[in-house]
C-alpha positions in Angstrom: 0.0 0.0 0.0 1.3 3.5 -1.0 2.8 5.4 1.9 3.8 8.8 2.0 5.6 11.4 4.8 4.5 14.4 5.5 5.9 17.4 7.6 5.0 20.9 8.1 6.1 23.4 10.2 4.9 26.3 12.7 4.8 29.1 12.3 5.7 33.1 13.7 4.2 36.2 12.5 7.2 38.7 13.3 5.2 41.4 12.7 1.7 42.4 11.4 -0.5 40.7 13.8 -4.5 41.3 13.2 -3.5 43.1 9.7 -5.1 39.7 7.6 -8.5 40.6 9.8 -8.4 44.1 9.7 -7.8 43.5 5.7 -10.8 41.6 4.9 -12.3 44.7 5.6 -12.1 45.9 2.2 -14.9 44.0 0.8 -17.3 46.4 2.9 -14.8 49.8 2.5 -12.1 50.0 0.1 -10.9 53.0 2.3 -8.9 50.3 4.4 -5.4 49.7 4.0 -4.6 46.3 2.5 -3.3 43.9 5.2 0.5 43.3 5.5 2.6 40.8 7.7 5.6 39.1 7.6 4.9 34.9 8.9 7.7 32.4 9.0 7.8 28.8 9.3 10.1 27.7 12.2 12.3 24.4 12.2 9.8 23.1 15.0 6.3 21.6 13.2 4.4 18.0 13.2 6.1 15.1 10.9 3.4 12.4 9.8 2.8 9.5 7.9 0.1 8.8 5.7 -2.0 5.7 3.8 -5.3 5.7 1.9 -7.9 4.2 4.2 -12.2 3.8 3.5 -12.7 6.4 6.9 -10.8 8.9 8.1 -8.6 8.5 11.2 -5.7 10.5 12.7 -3.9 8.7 15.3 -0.6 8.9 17.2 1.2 6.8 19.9 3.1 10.4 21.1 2.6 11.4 24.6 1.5 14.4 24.1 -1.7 12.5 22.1 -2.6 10.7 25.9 -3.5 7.6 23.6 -6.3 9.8 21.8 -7.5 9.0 18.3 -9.8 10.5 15.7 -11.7 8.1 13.4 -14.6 8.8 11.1 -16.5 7.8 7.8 -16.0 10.0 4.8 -19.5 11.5 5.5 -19.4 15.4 5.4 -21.8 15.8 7.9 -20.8 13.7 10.5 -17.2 15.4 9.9 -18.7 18.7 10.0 -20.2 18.2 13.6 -16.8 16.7 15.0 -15.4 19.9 13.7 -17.8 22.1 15.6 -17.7 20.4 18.8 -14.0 21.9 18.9 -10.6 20.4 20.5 -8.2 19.1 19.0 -9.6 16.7 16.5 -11.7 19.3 15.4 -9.6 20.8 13.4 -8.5 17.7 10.8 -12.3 16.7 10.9 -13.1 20.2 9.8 -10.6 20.2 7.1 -11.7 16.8 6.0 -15.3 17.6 6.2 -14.6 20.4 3.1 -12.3 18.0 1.1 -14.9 15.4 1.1 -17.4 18.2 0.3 -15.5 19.4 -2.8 -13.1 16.6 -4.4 -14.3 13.1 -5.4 -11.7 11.2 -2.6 -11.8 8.2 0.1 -10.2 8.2 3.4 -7.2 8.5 4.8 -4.8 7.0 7.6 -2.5 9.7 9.4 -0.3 8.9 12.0 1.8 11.5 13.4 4.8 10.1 14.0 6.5 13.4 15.9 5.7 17.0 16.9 8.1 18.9 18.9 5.9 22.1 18.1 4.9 23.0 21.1 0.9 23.6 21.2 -1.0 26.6 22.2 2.1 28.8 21.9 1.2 31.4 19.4 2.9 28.9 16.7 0.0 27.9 15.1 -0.4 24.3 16.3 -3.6 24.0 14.4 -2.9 25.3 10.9 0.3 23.5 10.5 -2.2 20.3 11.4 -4.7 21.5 9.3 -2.3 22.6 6.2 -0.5 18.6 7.0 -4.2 17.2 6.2 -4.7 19.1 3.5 -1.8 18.6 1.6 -2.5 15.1 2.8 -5.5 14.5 1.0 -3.7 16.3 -2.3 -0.8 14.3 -2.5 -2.4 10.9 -1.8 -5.7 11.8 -4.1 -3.8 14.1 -6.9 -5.8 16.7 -6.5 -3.4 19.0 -7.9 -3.8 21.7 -5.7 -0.7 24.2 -5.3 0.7 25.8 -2.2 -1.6 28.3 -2.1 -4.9 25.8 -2.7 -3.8 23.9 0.1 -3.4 26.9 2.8 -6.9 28.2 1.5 -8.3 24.3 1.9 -6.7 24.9 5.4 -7.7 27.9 6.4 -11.8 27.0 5.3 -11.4 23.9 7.5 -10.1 25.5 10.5 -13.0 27.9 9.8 -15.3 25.4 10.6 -14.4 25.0 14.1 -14.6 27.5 16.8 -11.2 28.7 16.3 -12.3 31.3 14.1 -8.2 31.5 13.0 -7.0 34.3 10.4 -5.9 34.3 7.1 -1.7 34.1 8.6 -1.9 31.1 10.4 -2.0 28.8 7.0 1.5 30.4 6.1 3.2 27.1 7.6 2.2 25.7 4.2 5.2 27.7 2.5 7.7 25.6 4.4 10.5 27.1 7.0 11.1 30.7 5.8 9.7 33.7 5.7 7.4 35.1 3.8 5.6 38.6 3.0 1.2 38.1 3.2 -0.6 40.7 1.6 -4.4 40.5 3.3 -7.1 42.7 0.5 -10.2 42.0 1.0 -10.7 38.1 -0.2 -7.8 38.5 -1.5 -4.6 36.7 -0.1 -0.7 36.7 -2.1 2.7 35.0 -0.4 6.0 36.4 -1.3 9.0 34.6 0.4 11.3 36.9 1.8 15.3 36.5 1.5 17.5 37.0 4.3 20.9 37.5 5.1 21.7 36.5 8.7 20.5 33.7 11.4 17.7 34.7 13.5 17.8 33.3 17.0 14.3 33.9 18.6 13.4 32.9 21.9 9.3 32.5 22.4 8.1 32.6 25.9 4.6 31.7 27.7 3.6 34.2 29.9 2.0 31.8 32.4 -0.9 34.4 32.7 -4.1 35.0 30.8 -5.8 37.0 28.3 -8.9 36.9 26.3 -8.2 36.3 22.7 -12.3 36.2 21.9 -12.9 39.4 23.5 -9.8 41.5 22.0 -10.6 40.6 18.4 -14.3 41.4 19.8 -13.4 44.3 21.0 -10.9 45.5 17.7 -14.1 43.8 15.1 -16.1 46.9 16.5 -13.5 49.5 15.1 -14.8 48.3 11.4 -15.2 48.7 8.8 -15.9 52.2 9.2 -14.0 54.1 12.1 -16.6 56.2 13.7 -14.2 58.2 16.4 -10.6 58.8 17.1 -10.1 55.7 19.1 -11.1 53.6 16.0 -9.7 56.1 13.6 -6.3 55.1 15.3 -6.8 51.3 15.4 -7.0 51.4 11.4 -3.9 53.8 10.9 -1.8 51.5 13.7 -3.1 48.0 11.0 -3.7 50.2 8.0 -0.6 52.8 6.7 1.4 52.4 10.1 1.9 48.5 9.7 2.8 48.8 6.0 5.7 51.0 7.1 7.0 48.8 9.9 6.5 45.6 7.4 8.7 47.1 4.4 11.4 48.5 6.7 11.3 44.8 8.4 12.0 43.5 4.5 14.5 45.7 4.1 16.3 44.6 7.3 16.1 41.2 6.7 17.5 41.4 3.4 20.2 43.3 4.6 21.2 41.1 7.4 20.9 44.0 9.7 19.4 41.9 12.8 20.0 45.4 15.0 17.9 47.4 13.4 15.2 44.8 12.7 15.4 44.6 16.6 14.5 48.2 17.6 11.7 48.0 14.9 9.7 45.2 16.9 10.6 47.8 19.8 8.7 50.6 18.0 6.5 48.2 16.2 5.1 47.5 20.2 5.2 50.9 21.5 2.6 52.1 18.6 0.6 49.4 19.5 0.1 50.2 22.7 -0.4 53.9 21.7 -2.8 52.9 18.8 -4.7 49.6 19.0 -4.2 48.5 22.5 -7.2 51.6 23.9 -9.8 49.9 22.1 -9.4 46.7 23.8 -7.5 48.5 27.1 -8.9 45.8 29.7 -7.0 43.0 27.9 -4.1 44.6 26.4 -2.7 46.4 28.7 -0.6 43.6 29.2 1.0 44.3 32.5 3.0 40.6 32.7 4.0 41.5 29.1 5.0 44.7 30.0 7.1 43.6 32.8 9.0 41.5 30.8 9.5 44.0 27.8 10.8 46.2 30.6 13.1 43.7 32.3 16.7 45.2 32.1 17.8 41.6 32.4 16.1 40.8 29.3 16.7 43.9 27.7 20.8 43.3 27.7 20.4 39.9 25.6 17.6 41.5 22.8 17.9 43.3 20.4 13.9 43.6 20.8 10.8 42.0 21.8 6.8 42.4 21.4 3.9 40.5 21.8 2.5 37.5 20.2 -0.2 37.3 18.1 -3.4 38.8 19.3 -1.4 40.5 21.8 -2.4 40.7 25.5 -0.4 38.4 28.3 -0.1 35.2 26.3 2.7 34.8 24.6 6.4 37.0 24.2 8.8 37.2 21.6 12.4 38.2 21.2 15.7 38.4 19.2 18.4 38.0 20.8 21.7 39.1 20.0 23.5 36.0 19.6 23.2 32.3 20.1 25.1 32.6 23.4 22.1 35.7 24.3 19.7 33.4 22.9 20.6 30.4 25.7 21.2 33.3 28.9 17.7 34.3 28.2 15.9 30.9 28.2 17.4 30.3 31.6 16.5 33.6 33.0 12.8 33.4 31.9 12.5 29.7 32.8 14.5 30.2 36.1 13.9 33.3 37.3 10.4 34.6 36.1 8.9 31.4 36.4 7.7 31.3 32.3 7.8 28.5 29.8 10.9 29.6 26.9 12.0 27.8 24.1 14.8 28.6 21.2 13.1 29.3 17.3 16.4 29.7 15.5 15.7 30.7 11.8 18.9 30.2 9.4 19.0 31.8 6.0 19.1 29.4 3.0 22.6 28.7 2.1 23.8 29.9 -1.1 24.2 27.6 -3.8 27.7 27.5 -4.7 28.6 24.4 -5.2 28.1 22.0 -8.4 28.0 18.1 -9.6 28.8 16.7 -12.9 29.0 12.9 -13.3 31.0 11.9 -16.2 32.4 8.4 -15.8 30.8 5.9 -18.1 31.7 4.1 -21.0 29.7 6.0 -23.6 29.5 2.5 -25.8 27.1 4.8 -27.8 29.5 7.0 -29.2 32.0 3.9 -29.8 34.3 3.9 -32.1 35.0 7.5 -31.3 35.0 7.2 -27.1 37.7 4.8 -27.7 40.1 7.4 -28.1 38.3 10.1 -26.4 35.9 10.5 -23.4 32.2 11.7 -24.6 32.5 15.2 -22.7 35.9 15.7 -24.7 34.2 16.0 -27.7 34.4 19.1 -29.8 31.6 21.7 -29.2 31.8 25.3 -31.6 30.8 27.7 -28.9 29.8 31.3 -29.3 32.6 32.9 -28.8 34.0 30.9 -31.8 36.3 29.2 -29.8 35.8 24.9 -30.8 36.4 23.7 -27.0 35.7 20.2 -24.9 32.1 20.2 -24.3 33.1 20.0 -20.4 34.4 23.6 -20.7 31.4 24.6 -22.3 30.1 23.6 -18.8 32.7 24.7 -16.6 32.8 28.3 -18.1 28.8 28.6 -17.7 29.2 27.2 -14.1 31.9 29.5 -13.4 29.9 32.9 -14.4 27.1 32.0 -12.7 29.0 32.3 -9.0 29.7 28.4 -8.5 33.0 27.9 -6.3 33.9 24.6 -6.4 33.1 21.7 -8.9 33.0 18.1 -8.1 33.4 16.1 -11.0 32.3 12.2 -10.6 34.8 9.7 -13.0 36.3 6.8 -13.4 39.6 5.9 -11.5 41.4 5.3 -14.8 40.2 8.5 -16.2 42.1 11.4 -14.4 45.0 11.3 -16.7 42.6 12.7 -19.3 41.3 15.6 -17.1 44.9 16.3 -15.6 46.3 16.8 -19.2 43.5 19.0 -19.8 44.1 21.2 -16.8 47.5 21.1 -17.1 49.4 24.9 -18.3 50.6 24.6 -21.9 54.2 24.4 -22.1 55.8 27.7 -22.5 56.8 27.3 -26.5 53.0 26.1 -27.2 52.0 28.7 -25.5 54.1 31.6 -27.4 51.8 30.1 -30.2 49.0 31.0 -29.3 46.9 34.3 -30.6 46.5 36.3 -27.7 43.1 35.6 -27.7 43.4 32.0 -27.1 46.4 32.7 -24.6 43.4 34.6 -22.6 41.1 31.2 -22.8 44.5 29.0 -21.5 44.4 31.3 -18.3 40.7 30.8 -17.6 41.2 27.2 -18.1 44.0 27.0 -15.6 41.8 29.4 -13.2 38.8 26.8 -13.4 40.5 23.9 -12.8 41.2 25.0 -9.2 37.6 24.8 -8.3 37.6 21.4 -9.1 37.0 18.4 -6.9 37.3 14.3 -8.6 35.2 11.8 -6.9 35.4 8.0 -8.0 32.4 6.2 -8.5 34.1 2.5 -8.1 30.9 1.0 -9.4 28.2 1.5 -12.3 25.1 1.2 -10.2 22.9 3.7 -11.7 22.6 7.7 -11.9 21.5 8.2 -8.2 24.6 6.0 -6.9 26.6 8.7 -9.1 25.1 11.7 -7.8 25.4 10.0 -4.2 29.6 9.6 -4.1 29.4 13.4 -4.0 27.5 13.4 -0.5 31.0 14.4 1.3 31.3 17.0 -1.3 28.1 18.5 -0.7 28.3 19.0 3.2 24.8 19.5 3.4 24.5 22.3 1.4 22.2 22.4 -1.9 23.9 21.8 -4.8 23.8 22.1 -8.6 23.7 19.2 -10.5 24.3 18.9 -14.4 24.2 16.0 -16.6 27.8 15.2 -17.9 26.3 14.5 -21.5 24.4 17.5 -22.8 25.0 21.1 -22.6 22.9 24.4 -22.1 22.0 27.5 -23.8 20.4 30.6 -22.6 17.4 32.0 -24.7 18.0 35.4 -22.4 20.5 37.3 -20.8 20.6 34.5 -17.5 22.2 31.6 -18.2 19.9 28.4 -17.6 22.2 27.6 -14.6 21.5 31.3 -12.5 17.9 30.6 -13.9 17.6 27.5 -11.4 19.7 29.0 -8.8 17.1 31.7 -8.7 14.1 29.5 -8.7 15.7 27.9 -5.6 16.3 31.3 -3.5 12.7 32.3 -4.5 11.3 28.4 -3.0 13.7 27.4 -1.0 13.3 23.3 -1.9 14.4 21.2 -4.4 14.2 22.3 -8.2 14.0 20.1 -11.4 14.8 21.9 -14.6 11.9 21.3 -17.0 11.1 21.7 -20.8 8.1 21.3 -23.1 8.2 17.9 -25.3 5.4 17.1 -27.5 3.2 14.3 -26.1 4.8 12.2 -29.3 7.8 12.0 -27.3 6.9 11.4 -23.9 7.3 8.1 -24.1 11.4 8.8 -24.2 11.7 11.0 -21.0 10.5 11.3 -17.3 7.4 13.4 -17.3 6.2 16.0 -14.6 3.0 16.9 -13.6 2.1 20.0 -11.1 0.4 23.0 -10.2 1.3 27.0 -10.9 3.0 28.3 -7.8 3.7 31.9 -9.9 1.7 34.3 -12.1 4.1 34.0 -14.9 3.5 30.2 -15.0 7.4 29.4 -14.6 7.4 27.7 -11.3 5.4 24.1 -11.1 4.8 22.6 -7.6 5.5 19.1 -8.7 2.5 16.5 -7.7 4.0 13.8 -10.1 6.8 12.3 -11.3 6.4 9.4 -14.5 9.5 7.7 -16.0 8.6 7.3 -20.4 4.7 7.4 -20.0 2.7 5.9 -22.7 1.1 8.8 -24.9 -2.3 7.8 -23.9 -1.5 7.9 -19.8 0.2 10.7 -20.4 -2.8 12.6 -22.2 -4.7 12.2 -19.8 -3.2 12.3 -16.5 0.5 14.8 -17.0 -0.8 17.5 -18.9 0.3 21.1 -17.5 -2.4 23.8 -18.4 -1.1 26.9 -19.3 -2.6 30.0 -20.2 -4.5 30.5 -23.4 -2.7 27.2 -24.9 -3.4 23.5 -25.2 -2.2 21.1 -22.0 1.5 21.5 -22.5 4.3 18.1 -21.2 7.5 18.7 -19.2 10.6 16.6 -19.4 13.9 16.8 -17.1 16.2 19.3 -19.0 18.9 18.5 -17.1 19.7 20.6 -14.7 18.9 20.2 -10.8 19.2 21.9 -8.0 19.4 19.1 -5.0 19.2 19.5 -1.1 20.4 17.1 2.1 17.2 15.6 2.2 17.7 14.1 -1.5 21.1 12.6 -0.2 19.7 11.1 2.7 16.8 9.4 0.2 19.9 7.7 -1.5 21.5 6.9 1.5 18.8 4.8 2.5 18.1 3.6 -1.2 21.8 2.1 -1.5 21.4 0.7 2.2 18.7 -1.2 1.3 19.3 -1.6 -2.0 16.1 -0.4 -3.5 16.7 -0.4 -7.0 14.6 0.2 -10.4 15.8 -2.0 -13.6 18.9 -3.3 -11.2 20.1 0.4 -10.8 20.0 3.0 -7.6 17.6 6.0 -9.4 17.9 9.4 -8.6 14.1 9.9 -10.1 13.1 7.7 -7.5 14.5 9.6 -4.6 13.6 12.8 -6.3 9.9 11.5 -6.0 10.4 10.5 -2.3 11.7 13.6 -1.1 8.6 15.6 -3.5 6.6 13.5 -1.0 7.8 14.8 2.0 8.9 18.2 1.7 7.8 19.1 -2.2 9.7 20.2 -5.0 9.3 22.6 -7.6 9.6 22.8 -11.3 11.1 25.2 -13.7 10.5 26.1 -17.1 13.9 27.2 -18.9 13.8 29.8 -21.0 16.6 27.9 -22.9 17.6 24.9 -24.4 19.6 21.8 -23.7 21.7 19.9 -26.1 22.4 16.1 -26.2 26.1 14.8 -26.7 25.5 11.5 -25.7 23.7 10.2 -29.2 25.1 10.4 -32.3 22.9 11.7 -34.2 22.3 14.4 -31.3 25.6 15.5 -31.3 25.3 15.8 -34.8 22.4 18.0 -34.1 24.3 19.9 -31.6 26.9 21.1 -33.7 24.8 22.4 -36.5 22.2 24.2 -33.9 24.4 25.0 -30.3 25.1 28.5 -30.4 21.8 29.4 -32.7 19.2 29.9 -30.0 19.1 33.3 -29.6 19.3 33.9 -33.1 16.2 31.5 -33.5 14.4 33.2 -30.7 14.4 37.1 -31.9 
């Protein structure tokens, strides 16, 4: 039986707290401000796995769980009324209850198998459970529903419970990183947000009380329309005010500048006191939390600190200055103010700067020729009309688009060939050369000291290629290129900065794709997925098929695309792959699960889509085979033509 796991994170709103509320507002009065916050996912969240089953049960052996377990039949109704008798439970049946309403789907099985996010924190317990069912019932039923589908699924099922949450909470759904929400009217759009510098956040229970029902209560009667100053000031403080603090706080971020993003949540509080916190006075004035904000203790290890979520003496949250701050302050608040505190340390996505090519292999299709030469040694006229090893057509484009150091997978018995390569001309060969030429020698010589051999010892497939280069990796996402074609830019990125790109802007795994007619599927590994952008360039992935027949293909893998018929994408070549993938393998080779004898990177690919998703991207470019004859044959007549062929 197909099993899949799941996880999704919490998540923190840093700052623009009752902004996605105050927003809906514009259906009634366009006068309000849209609705801005920044919401990050947080390393903590809820890790599950999941089956097709004919009812509907969530279960867990955890602790935390007390031996509790939801079951129910697939009947709308009955789900409906577990949703709004409220706990727990309530929220999955509620989110079931709409799935079953809208999509033609059976039941499913969810165990959660760990969650070390810690509940009724301010974290958002219940959407990242809710977004986890949702995105449940997606992947298991393909109901090709992108990232934002699912959060909206999520956020209509939590709706049906007495939660009442707000349109932020279902940002866990974008995975752990930050992103910019933009709340008008029905309206709801994500940006991910880059940053520059490790956050180390310390969250902290108050061990008090407040009333969230009777603050948003009490802010709901400031809309839509204000009718005196006190309300007047409640929609400036979540209208105009918190579009300031939010693009100053994306400006900070992106600069790195932890300091200043600090002494904004410090100014960020102090106009919500001034502002928003009158109209609700008996809950938010907030003594505990004030005491705390206050503490000179606390004060020495932050670089600032507000409240969480609705406000009021719940929840606290700080950055502190260090990860040595970060630790002093947990014990202080734990120790000395009696509260609950726990670390939420948010690291920026490493840069990709590293890159995989595997070229060992026999290349017995190329034979006579790769007796005498090794396939990614043959001749390739490149556009600057220098005729060069088709490996340097790779190197050079890896090298101008910021990659560091190169890891090049090979036969033992081949590095003769790529040290007489690398190695400097001799002195009178040199003198030979036009100076143009003598130039190309140097940035030969200059590449070649990013480069890093691995030795696959054994043929056992593409993924037990890719894998020797774990050690290389150290964790960090890499770039990986097929050692048998080559790329070409249609625009003024190359197609390697064009996947880099995609990455930064997603932050997971990346697959290079490019439109085949549905003639040819039949030759590649198709993809199938949903439209994460407006520019229909970015696929969340939902499927991956290895040589479909036409007819399967037809009518289950066809992309729709604006204004054109369903459109089929192949692997152009080009990955971008993260820890996670290598770990797949890991346990692949382990256990030897193999397809046709060999260790596949598709099939990892597909696992790792499962768990924490992938994305697609369509190249504006194209790739080039040099592992066929009559390809290469192809190549050289058309490689270097694209652009021409394009304007």
């Amino acid at each position: 039986m197909e099993k899949i796991e799941l996880f999704v994170p919490g998540r923190l709103c840093l700052l623009g707290e009752h902004s996605d509320w105050a927003g809906l507002h514009r259906v009634i009065n366009s006068g309000i401000e849209p609705g801005q916050a920044i919401v990050t996912g947080i390393e903590q969240g809820i890790y599950a796995e999941v089956e097709k089953n004919e009812k509907f049960i969530v279960q867990s052996d955890l602790p935390s769980y007390h031996d509790a377990s939801f079951s129910c039949e697939m009947d709308s109704e009955k789900l409906r009324e577990e949703a709004s008798a409220g706990g727990f439970f309530s929220y999955v049946a509620g989110v079931a209850s709409y799935v079953n309403e809208c999509y033609n789907v059976g039941g499913l099985k969810i165990t959660i198998t760990r969650m070390d996010l810690p509940m009724k924190s301010g974290l958002s317990s219940s959407a990242a459970i809710c977004v986890l069912v949702a995105r449940a019932f997606n992947q298991m039923y393909r109901l090709r529903l992108n990232t934002m589908g699912e959060m909206n699924i999520a956020f209509i099922g939590e709706q049906r419970t007495p939660s009442r949450c707000g349109r932020l909470d279902q940002a866990c759904a974008y995975g752990v990183r930050p992103v910019r929400m933009t709340f008008d009217g029905n309206e709801v759009s994500v940006k991910p947000l880059p940053f520059k510098k490790t956050l180390y956040w310390v969250i902290a229970d108050l061990k008090s009380h407040k009333d969230t029902v009777q603050i948003l209560s009490d802010l709901n009667k400031c809309y839509p329309f204000a009718q005196n100053e006190k309300e007047r000031a409640v929609h400036e403080a979540l209208g105009h005010d918190n579009k300031i603090f939010i693009d100053k706080a994306c400006e900070y971020l992106a600069q790195g500048d932890n300091e200043a993003l600090g002494r904004l949540m410090n100014e960020f509080q102090v106009n919500f006191d001034k502002k928003v916190a009158p109209a609700s006075f008996k809950e938010l004035e907030a003594p505990v939390l004030h005491s705390v904000l206050d503490d000179a203790n606390v004060r020495g290890l932050v670089y600032g600190c507000k409240g969480v979520g609705s406000q009021g003496d719940g929840t606290v949250q700080f950055l502190a200055k260090d990860e040595q701050s970060q630790s002093k302050l947990i014990d202080y608040l734990n120790n000395e103010r009696g509260m609950e505190a726990f670390p939420l340390t948010l690291r920026p996505q490493q840069a990709v700067t590293k890159a995989i090519i595997p070229v060992a292999g026999f290349g017995t299709r190329l034979y006579p020729a790769t007796k005498g030469i090794k396939k990614d040694f043959f001749p390739i006229l490149d556009e600057d009309g220098l005729f060069k090893p088709a490996i340097m057509v790779l190197l050079e484009q890896l090298d101008a688009s910021g990659i560091e150091e190169i890891c090049l997978v090979i036969g033992e018995e081949e590095k003769p060939m790529y040290d007489a390569l690398f190695a400097p001309l001799s002195e009178e060969h040199r003198s030979k050369l036009p100076a143009e030429k003598r130039f190309y020698e140097d940035k030969i010589i200059k590449i070649s000291k990013k480069i890093t051999y691995v030795y696959q010892k054994e043929r056992r497939g593409f993924g037990h290629a890719v894998y020797q280069c774990r050690e290389f990796t150290k964790g960090q996402p890499v770039l990986l290129l097929l050692g048998d074609m080559i790329y070409e830019s249609y625009g003024p990125k190359s197609c390697m900065s064009q996947l880099i790109d995609a990455y930064e802007k997603t932050g997971l795994p990346v697959v290079s794709m490019h439109s085949v007619p549905l003639s040819d599927v039949v030759h590649y590994g198709i993809m199938h997925g949903q439209w994460e952008n407006k520019e229909e360039t970015i696929l969340k992935l939902d499927a991956f098929c290895e040589k479909p027949s036409c007819e399967y293909a037809d009518e289950f893998l066809g992309n729709v695309r604006k204004n054109t018929r369903d459109q089929f994408y192949a692997v152009f070549g080009q990955y971008i792959l993260t820890k996670e993938v290598f770990e797949v393998l890991e346990t692949d080779i382990r256990e030897n699960h193999t397809s046709g004898g060999e260790i596949q990177l598709t099939t990892a690919l597909d696992k790792v889509r499962e768990r924490i998703g992938m994305m697609g991207l369509l190249m504006d470019g194209k790739s080039y085979d040099i592992g066929l004859p009559e390809k290469y044959r192809q190549t050289l007549c058309e490689f270097g033509k694209g652009k021409e062929r394009e304007s």
